[in-house]
Structures are given as C-alpha cells and as structure tokens.
N, C-alpha and C positions, 0 to 999 in steps of 0.2 A: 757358392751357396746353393741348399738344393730346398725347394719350398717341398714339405710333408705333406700339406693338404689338411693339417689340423690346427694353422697358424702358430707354427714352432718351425725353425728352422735348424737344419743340421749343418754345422760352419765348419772348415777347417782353419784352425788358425796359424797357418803358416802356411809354406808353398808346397804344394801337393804333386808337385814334379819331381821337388827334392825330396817327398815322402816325406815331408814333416806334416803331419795334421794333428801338431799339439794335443799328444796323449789319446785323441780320439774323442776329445770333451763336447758334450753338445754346449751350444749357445743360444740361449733362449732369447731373440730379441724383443717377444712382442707378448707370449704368456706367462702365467704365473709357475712362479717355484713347482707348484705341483704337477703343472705337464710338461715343465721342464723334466720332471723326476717320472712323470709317469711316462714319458717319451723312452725312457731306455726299459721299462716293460716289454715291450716289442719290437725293442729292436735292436741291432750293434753294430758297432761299424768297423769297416774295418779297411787297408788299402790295399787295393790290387796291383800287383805291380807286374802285371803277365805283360799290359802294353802302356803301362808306365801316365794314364790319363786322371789319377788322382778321384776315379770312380767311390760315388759313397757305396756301399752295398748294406743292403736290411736283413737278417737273418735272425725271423724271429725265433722260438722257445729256446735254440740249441743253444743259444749261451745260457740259458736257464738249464743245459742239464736235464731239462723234462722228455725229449722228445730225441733222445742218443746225444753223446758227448758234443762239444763243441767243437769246429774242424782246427787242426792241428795249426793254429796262426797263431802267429808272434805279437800281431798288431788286433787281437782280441781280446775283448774286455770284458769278461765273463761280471754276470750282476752282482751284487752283493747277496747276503744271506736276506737281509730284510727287503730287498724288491722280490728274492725269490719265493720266500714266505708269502708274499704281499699278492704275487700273479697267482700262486695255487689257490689263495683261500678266495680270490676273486670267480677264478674260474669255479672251485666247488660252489662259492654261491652262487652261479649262473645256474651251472647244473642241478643245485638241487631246487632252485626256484621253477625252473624248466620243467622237472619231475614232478612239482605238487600240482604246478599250472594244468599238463597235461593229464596227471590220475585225478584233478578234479570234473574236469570233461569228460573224461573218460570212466571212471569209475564211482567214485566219492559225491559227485552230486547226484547223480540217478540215485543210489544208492540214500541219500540225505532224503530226497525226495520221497521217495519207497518207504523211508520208516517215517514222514511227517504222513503218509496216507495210513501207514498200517503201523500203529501204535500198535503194541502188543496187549491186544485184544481177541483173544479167542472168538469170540460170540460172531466179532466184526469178519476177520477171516473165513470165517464157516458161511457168514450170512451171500455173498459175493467174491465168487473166485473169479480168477482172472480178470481184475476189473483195473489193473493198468498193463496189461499186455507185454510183459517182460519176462517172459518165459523163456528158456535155452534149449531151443529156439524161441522166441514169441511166434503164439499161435495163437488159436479163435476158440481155443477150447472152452466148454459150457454155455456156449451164444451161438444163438439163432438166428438164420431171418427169416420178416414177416415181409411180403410184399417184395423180395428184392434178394440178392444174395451181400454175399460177407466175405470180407478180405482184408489184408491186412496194411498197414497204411504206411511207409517209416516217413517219422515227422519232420526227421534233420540229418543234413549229409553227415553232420562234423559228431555226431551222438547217435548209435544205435537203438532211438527211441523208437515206439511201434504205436500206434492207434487202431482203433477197429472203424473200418468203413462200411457203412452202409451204403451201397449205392442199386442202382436198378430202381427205383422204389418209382415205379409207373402202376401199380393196383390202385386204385383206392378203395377204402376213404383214407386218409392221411394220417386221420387219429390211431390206424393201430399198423403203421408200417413204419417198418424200421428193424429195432432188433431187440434182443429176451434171453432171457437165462431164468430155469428153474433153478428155486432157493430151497432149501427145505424147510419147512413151516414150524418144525421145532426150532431151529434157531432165533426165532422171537420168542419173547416173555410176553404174556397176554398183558395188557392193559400198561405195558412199558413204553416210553417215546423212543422214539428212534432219527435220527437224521440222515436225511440223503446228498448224498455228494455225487458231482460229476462235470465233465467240463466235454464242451461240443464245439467243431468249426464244422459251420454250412459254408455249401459249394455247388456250384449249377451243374451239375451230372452233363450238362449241354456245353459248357463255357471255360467250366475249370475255375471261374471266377469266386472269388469268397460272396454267399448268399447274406443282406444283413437283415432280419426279421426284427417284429415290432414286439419289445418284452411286453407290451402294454395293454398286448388282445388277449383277453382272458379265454374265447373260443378256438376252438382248435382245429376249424374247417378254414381257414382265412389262409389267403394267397400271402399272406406276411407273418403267420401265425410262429411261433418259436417254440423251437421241441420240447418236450415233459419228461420225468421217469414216472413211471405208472407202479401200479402195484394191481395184482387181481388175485385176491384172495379164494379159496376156498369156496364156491358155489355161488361168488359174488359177480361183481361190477366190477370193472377195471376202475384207480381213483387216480389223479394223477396228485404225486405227492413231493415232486420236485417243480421249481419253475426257473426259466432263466430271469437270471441279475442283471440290476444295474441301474445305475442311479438316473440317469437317461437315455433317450435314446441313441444317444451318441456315443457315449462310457463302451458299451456293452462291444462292440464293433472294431474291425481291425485298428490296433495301436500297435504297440511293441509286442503284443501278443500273437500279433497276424492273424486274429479276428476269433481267437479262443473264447468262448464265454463259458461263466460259472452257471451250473446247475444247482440249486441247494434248494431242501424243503425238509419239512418234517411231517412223523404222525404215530399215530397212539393205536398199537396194536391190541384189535377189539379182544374181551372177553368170549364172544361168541367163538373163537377160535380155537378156546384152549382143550376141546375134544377132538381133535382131528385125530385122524388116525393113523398109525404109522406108513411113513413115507409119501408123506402127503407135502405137496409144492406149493408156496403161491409165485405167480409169474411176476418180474421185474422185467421192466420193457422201456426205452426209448424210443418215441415215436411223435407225431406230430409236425413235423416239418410239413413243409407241403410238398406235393408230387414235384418229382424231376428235382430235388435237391437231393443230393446227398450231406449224408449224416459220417464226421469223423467223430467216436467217440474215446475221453481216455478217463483217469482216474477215477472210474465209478466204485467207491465203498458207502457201506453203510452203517453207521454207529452208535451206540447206543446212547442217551442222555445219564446222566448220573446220579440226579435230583432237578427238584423242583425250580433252583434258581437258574440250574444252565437250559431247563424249556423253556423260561419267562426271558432269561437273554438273549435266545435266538431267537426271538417276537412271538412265541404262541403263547397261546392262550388256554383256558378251559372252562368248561361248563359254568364251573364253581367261583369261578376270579373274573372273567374277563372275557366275551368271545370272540371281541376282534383283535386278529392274528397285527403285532409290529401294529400297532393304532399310536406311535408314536415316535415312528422312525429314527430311532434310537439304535438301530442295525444299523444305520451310515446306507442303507437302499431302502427301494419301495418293494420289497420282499412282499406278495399275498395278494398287495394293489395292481387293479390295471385299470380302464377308463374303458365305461362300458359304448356299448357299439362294435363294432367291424372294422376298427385304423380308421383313418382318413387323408384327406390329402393336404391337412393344414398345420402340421408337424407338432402335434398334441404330444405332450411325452410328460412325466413323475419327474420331478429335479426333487433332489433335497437341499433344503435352505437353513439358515441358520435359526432356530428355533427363536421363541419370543425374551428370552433373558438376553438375548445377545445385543438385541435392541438397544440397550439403554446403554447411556454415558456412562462416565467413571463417577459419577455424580454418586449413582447409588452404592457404588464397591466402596466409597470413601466415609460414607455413611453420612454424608449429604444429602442425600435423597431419599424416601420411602415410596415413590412411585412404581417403582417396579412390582410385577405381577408373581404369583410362585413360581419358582424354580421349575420349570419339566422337562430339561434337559439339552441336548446341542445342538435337534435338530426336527426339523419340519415339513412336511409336504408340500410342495408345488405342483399344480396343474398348469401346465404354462403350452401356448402354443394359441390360434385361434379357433376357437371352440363356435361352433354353429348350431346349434340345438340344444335347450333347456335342460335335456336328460342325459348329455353327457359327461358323465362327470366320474371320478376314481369310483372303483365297487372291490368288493370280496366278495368272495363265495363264505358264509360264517358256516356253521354247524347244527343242520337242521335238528339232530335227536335230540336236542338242549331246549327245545321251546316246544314244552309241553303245554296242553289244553289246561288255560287258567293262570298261567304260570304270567307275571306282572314283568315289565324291563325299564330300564332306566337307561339312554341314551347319551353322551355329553360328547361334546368339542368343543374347537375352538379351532375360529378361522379369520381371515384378513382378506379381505374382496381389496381388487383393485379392477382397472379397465384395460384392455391388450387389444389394438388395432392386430390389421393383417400383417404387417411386419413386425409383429411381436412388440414392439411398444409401449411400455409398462406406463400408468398413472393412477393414482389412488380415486378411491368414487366410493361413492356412501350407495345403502341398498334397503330395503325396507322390511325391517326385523318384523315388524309385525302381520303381516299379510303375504303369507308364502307363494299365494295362489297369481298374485299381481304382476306386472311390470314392474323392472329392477327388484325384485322379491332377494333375500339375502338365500344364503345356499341353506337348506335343508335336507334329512335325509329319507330315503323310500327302499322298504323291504319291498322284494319280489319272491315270493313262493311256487316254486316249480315241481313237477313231477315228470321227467322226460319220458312217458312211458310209450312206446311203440308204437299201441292202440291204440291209447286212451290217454295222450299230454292231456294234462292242467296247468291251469295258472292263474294265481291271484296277485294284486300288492296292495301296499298299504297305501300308494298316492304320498304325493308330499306332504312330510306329517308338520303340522304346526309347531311352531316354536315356542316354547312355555318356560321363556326368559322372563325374569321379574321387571318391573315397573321402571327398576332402574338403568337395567342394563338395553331399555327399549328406548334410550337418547342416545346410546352408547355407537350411533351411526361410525364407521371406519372410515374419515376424512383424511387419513395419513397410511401409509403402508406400516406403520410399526402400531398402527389401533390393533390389537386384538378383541371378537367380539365371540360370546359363547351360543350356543346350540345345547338345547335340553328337549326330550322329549321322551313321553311314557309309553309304551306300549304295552299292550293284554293282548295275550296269544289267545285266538278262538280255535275251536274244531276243525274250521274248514282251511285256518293258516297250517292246526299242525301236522294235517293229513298228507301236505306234500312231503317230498324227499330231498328237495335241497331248495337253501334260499340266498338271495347275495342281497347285501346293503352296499347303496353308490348312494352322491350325493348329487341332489336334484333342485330346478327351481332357479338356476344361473343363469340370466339369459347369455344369449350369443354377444359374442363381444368382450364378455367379464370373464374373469377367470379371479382364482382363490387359493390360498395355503392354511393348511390344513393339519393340527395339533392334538395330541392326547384326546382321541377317538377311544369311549368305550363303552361297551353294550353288558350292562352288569345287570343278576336278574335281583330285584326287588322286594317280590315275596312266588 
C-alpha cells in the first residue's frame, strides 16, 4: 500500500513480485467515489519490472494523451474519454479564471476606474487634465509647484498606479503651497454648479509616516489643518471650494485605504466672469497642509451639476432656498461643518447619528402611536468629544452676497443637549430654553461678519441670538436623549453687517461639559 497524501490510497491487489497488481485498480479505502475517480486524473500506474520490487509509479497527463503519447507499456491504463474531457475542461477553467483574475489587476480595473472619474463629458475633461496621472508614461504634465517641487509617486507594486507628490513644501504660509494647474476659464458656464473631486494621502516629508489632520478646523494656518482645492479666479481671491471628508475624526484616517481621504465640494461659477477674455485661466490649486507634510494627490476631476436637484443632493444651498450648505446631514458626512476654534486636545470631532424618526418604537410604524415628530430623514449631527469653552461649537462659512441691507431671515433647528464628562460619557440633562445669556443656557446660534482685509480687518457678530420658541415648546426641557427641542430665530441685516465679505454661523451659548446633535439647520430669507 502506498499513502498519496490526499487520504486515498493506491493498493495492489494481488502479489506484486508475481506482477499481479489486479488490472492496476485503485482502491479507495477511506474517500468518496469522487476522489477515488478523480485520483486517476493524475495519475496511472503502472509495474516496473526492471528490478522486480512491485514499485507504484505516477505519470501524470501522458496517459491523458495531452502532453505526447503514453510510453509504450503493456501494464498502462490509458483514461477514459470522459476523465479526459473532465481534466481539459478543468484545466481551461483554471486558465481562463487565472486570465480574467490577472487583466483585472492589471488592466480592467484601472481602466473601470478611469471611466467611473471620466464619464464622458467633454466640459469635464477640458476643465482638468491629467488629474489621475495615467499617462504612457504617467507624467506631471499641466501641474505645478507652489512652495516645493513635483514628482511622481507609484502608489502599488502589484498595479502600475502613479500619484502626484508634492513634497519640499518648507515656504510658507501653508495656505498656498502645494500644487496648480491652469484651467481655461471658458470651460465653465457663468452662474453653472460645478463639483470638485479629489482624494489626498498626507505624510511627514521627515518620517515617511502617514500625516492624520483634523477635517474639523475650518482655518487653514493650524498645525492639524487638512488640505483644500482652491479655485482663484480672474482678478479675484483664491476661495477654497473643496474640503476633506468624513464623518469623524477617525473615518477619514488610515483604514484599508492606507490613509487616503476624499476631497469633495462644490460652487457656482460667478456671472462677473463671463467677459473674460480669450485665453484667460483661473488657477486650481491644492494646498493647505501644513509645512514639512507632504501632499500625494490623485483622481482630481471636475464636473458639472445637471439641475437643481443633484445641487440640493450634494448639500448646497442658494440664496433663494436655503443658505446653509448639508444643514441636514443627509450627505451620510459633515460636508461644510467644522467646530469653530483652532483643534484641541479634547478629541472634539462631527459624528453622524441617526436622525430623530429613528428614535421611536415600532409603536408608531404600526400605527399605534402618533408621537412621533416629522420625518426629516436618516441622519444628524453630533458634536461629541469634551468641549471647554461656550463658543465652541460646529460653524460654516454661509454666503455673504446673499444678505443684503434690509433684507429679513428666519433661522430654524433642531437639537438634543445631553452631558459628556472627560472620557466621553454620555447622559441626558435639561438646559434653559429661555435665557441664552445664563448658566446651562440651551444651544443658540451667532453670525460673525468678517472682512479679512490686509490693512483695514473688521468685525462684527450678532452675539448669541435669543430663542423665539413659543410658550409651548419653553417646557419642552430635553430630559431624555431622544427629546428633540427647536431653535428659531429672526434676524434683519443692517448696513454695517452687509459691508463685510464673508460671514460664518456656529452654534454658541453650551457651556463646557455639554455637548449637542444637531438637525434640519436652515437660514431662509423672510422678506
């Protein structure tokens, strides 16, 4: 008996001195019919009788005929037609499984990838070339650098993938180094949305190490600050019009991605534009990291919006409907929000939570219940983390041209106060809806009006504005984490609000210690 090593044995059954090994049959004493049969796929046996010791011998394909004739033996058992059928059409499915496995690495998913960036869209292609770096060769063609030079990166041994690196970036200030490509300015439509796309791994230029920055600092001089795409139009201001993603601080940060994050944002290319002159640029730029990191960048395109509903799905807003951007987190991120301040060292970060329908039993789906509040969809803001100072709280930058002198607004939320110790330790706590200005005061909101000008900064805000909830909803204290309690408030733009050039709304008035989530934010104008 001779053991195979796949618990089948090959027996002879008779004396193999006398060269009887009964016809050459295997005998399967321990597996099934089927590896008994698939056992003679590779193999045959046969007796040697050079020194007469009754030796099994294995001789795979050649009794299949595949691989030249079988050798001239009397005591060989060529397979049948149906194992030979059986081993080819096995081996062709190895092979051609082998074949789609490797042209999908190899060719078929770059290639997937390539036309999920570049849908065929003309306007898109023209607006940003080489903005994933798979040229023949990949090269750095149309991109610049600011602060530093440019080279090329490959991302993966096993994939001829290519990134653009920025590195050197020791100038500052931080906010404009990095790297640019002029676009040509006729490629946008005046007063069209546009969306920006882009994905960035930071890296200590010093260490090699993946950099993680905080998506949540809205300034872009901070030692934890996260890179932008810019845009600088025509005789303007550079705006930055993409931000990094991510639902926390944590999401955004190496995973299976090895520390890639999403850059997306959007914007509404001005009318004052549309007399430029031929051959006129405006700059696209990543930048904002902080010094001594470097910048990989890859799938930077830019694309156009189609209508009104795919602007309002990607969270913006306008003048006319709405001006704060995702005031509903209904994007599945906090896309627009950060928490105003400088980071901290008390691990503040945006979660998203399941919105206020989710709250309730089955009570009310059964139609048991009528407690439940409107529908406004799957999800909600969280400020979570331990918060130290009254004024820090989520902010956007909204759209100063939009509040003009005179012009009336109308304010609304809806939020849930609870209590969070230093290791983050969630309990519910009531807060004082009516008196903003107090101890435990509930959250409210506060416009800040800025003019960064050079020579001559300004600034004014509104202070925490009063809450002008009705009589009812002023019992309506949040004793449970599933209370919902609302936020209304009016404002009238004056002359010396609308002379600044940009203004952001955060929420204020929380003492330290409390934190809040944060629902269907929106600043509609009134008359």
């Amino acid at each position: 008996k001779m053991n195979l090593g796949v618990s089948f044995s090959a027996v002879t059954g008779g004396d193999a001195e006398n060269g009887d090994v009964n016809n050459g049959e295997l005998k399967h004493r321990r597996a099934s019919k089927f590896l008994r049969r698939a056992s003679r796929f590779s193999m045959v046996i046969r007796r040697t009788d050079e020194d007469g010791d009754g030796e099994i011998n294995f001789w795979p394909f050649q009794a299949f005929g595949i691989f030249g004739r079988p050798p001239k033996d009397e005591n060989f058992q060529p397979a049948t037609s149906y194992e030979r059928k059986f081993l080819a059409y096995t081996l062709a499915f190895f092979l051609f499984t082998t074949l789609i496995v490797m042209s999908h690495f190899i060719y078929i998913a770059p290639l997937l990838e390539r036309n999920v960036r570049n849908k065929a869209n003309f306007e898109k292609d023209l607006c940003i070339q080489n903005g994933y770096f798979r040229g023949n060769p990949p090269n750095t063609d149309h991109w610049y650098a600011i602060g530093g030079h440019l080279e090329l990166k490959q991302k993966n041994f096993a994939i001829p993938d290519s990134a653009l690196l920025a590195t050197g970036r020791t100038s500052p200030p931080q906010q404009v180094s990095g790297m640019y490509q002029n676009v040509p300015a006729n490629c946008f439509t005046p007063s069209k949305w546009y969306t920006v796309h882009a994905r960035v791994l930071l890296r200590s230029a010093f260490e090699g190490q993946p950099f993680y920055c905080d998506p949540t600092i809205l300034w872009g001089n901070n030692v934890k600050s996260c890179p932008t795409v810019n845009i600088k139009m025509l005789n303007g201001p550079a705006q930055e019009i993409a931000w990094t993603m991510g639902r926390n601080l944590d999401e955004h940060i190496a995973r299976e991605d090895e520390g890639w994050m999403n850059l997306e944002g959007a914007f509404q290319y001005p009318t004052s534009n549309e007399m430029k002159g031929e051959g006129a640029v405006d700059v696209i730029s990543v930048t904002r990291a902080p010094l001594g990191v470097d910048i990989l960048l890859d799938y930077v395109y830019i694309e156009p919006m189609q209508d009104a509903q795919s602007v309002e799905s990607f969270g913006m807003r306008t003048c006319e409907t709405n001006l704060i951007a995702n005031g509903d987190a209904e994007t599945g991120d906090h896309r627009f929000w950060f928490i105003r301040g400088t980071g901290s060292d008390t691990n503040e970060s945006i979660q998203i939570s399941p919105s206020r329908f989710k709250q309730y039993g089955f009570g009310y789906y059964l139609g048991l219940s009528t407690t439940m509040e409107e529908d406004t969809g799957a999800y909600a803001f969280k400020h979570v983390g331990y918060r130290n100072e009254r004024w820090r709280g989520m902010i956007q930058k909204i759209d100063a041209s939009c509040l003009k002198v005179g012009s009336v607004w109308t304010i609304t939320a809806s939020f849930r106060y609870f209590a969070t110790d230093w290791n983050g330790n969630e309990s519910p706590a009531s807060c004082n809806l009516d008196n903003h200005l107090a101890d435990n005061s509930c959250p409210v909101f506060d416009i800040e009006f800025i003019s960064p000008k050079v020579n001559d900064p300004s600034y004014m805000s509104t202070g925490p504005m009063k809450n002008e909830v009705t009589d009812d909803y002023s019992v309506r204290t949040p004793t449970r984490l599933d209370e919902w309690n609302e936020i209304v408030h009016t404002l009238t733009i004056t002359g010396e609000m609308a002379k600044h050039t940009e203004a952001y709304i955060f929420v204020n008035a929380v003492d330290a210690g409390y934190n809040y989530e944060l629902d269907d934010v929106v600043m509609k104008r009134k008359s």
